[in-house]
Structures are given as C-alpha cells and as structure tokens.
C-alpha positions as CSV (number, residue, x, y, z in Angstrom):
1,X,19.9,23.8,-90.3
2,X,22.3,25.3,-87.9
3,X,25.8,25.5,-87.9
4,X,28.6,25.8,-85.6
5,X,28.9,29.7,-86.4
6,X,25.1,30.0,-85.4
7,X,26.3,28.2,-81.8
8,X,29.1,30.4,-81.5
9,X,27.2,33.7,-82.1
10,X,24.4,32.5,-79.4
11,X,26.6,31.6,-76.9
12,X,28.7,34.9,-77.3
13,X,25.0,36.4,-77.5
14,X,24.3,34.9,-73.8
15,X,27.4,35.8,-72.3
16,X,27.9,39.3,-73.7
17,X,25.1,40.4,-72.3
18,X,25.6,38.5,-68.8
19,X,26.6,39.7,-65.6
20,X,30.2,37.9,-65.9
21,X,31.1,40.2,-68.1
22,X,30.9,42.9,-66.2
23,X,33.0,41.3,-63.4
24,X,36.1,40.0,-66.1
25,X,38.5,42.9,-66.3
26,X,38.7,41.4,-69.9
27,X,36.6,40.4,-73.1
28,X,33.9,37.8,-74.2
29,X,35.2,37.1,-77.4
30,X,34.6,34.5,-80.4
31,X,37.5,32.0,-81.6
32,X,40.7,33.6,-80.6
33,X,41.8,35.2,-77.6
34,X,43.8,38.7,-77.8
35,X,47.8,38.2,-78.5
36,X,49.3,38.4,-75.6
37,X,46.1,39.5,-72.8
38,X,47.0,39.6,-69.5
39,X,43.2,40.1,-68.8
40,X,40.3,37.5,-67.6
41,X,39.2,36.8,-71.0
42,X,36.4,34.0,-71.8
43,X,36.6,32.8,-75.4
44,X,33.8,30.6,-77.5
45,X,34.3,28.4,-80.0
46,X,32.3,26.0,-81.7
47,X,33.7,21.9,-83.2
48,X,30.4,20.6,-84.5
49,X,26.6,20.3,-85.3
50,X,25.6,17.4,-87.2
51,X,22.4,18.2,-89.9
52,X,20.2,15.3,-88.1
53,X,16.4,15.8,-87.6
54,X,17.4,16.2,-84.0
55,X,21.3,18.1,-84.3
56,X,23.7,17.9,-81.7
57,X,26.5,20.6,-81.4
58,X,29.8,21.1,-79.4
59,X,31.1,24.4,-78.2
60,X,33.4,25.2,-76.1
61,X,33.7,27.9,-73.7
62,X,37.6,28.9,-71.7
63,X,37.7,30.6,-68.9
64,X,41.2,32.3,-68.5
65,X,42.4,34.2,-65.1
66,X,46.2,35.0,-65.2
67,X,48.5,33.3,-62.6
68,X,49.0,35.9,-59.5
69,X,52.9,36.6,-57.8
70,X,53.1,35.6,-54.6
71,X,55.5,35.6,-51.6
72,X,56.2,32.5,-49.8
73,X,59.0,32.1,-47.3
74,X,60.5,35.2,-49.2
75,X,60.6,33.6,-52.7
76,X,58.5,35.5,-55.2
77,X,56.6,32.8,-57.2
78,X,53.9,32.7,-59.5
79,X,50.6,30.6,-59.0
80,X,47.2,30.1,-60.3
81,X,44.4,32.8,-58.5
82,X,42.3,29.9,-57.2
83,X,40.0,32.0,-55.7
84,X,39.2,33.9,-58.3
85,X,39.0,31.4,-61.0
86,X,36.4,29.1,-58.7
87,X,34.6,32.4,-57.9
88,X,34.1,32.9,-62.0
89,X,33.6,29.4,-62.9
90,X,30.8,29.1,-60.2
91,X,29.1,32.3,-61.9
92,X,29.8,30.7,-65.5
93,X,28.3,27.5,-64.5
94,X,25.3,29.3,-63.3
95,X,24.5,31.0,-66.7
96,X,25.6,27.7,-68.4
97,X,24.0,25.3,-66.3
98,X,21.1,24.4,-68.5
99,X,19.6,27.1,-70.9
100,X,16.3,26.4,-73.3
101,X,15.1,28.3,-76.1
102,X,12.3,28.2,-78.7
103,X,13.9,25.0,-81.3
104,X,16.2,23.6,-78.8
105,X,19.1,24.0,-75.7
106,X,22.2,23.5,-74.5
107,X,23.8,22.1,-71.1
108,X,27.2,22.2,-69.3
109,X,28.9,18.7,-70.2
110,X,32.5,18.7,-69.0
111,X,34.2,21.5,-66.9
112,X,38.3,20.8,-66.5
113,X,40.8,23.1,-65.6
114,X,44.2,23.6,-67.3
115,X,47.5,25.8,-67.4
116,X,48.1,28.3,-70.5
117,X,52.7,29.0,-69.9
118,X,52.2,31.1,-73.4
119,X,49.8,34.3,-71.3
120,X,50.9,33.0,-67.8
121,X,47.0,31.7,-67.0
122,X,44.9,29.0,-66.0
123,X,41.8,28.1,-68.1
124,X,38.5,26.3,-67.1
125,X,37.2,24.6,-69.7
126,X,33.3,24.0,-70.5
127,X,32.4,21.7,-72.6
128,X,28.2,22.7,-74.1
129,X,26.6,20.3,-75.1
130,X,23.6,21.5,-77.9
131,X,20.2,19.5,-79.0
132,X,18.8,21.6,-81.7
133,X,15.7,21.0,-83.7
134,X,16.5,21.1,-87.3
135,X,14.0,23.2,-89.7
C-alpha cells in the first residue's frame, strides 16, 4: 500500500530532477516552504491515499513567484509578476499534465491562483490527482 509520504517523495522525485528547477531561482521542496523566502519556491505536499484495491491520492503542488515593485504614474506599488508566474505554470503543467508509471499515475486536476501577504507572493496551485494500484 502507498501512502501520502510515498506521493510526496515521487512528486519531489519528478520535479527535482526537471527542468523547472533549474529555471526557479529557488527550491523544490517537501511540506514547508523556507521562513521567510523571497525566492520562486514550489512546495509538495500530500492530503490523502485511500488503501482501496484501486487507491486514489491528493497532492498538492504551489507555485510561489514574489510580487515585483513597480512604477505607475510615479507611485511605487507592488504587483504580482504575471508574466513570470504564467511562464512557470505553463512549464509546470507540462511536466504535470499526465505522467504514467509501472502500478499507476497521476494527472493535473485543478490549477487556481492565489495571494500569499505573509512572503509578498502569488501562488498557483495544482491540485494531482493519483490512481495507484495497490499491492
């Protein structure tokens, strides 16, 4: 039987070793994002897998990009980097999209996009979805 720890350590197995993360100025890291980063950091975490014949898992996967300082009409203000967030979440999606190995696979289910005011970021959310065979 697997369990969520096993989802977690494939997923940061996949993405460790992916071309995104050589193109985050940050970390792939498991359950916790670093106090206080200021970095593009993508952090995995597992909820669930049932012990079915057939097991289905959530994980989660967030995206974070820091808000940027801009200038408009002389005001300094912070906003989301847009472009750089879409930029990451397309290359995320791509190594997400739908991945199959030897007893099972997993597949992007959700993707939403919220603010993080504690590290002054935005996050993209992807909700995997896992089918697992259970042995």
């Amino acid at each position: 039987m697997r369990t969520s720890l096993e989802l977690g350590r494939m997923l940061y197995g996949i993405l460790a070793n992916s071309d995104i993360k050589q193109l985050i100025n940050g970390g792939v890291y498991r359950d916790t994002r670093p106090i206080n980063s200021t970095k593009e950091d993508i952090v995995i975490n597992s909820i669930s897998v049932d012990d079915k014949t057939l097991q289905a898992g959530l994980s989660n996967i967030n995206l974070y990009v820091p808000n940027i300082n801009v200038n408009i009409d002389g005001v300094e203000q912070v906003m989301p980097n847009l472009d750089r967030l879409e930029g990451l979440t397309i290359i995320l999606t791509n190594i997400l999209k739908e991945v199959y190995f030897e007893d099972g696979n997993f597949y992007i289910t959700n993707i939403a996009e919220f603010d993080e005011e504690e590290s002054n970021s935005k996050f993209v959310n992807f909700r995997i979805r896992f089918n697992l065979l259970n042995k």
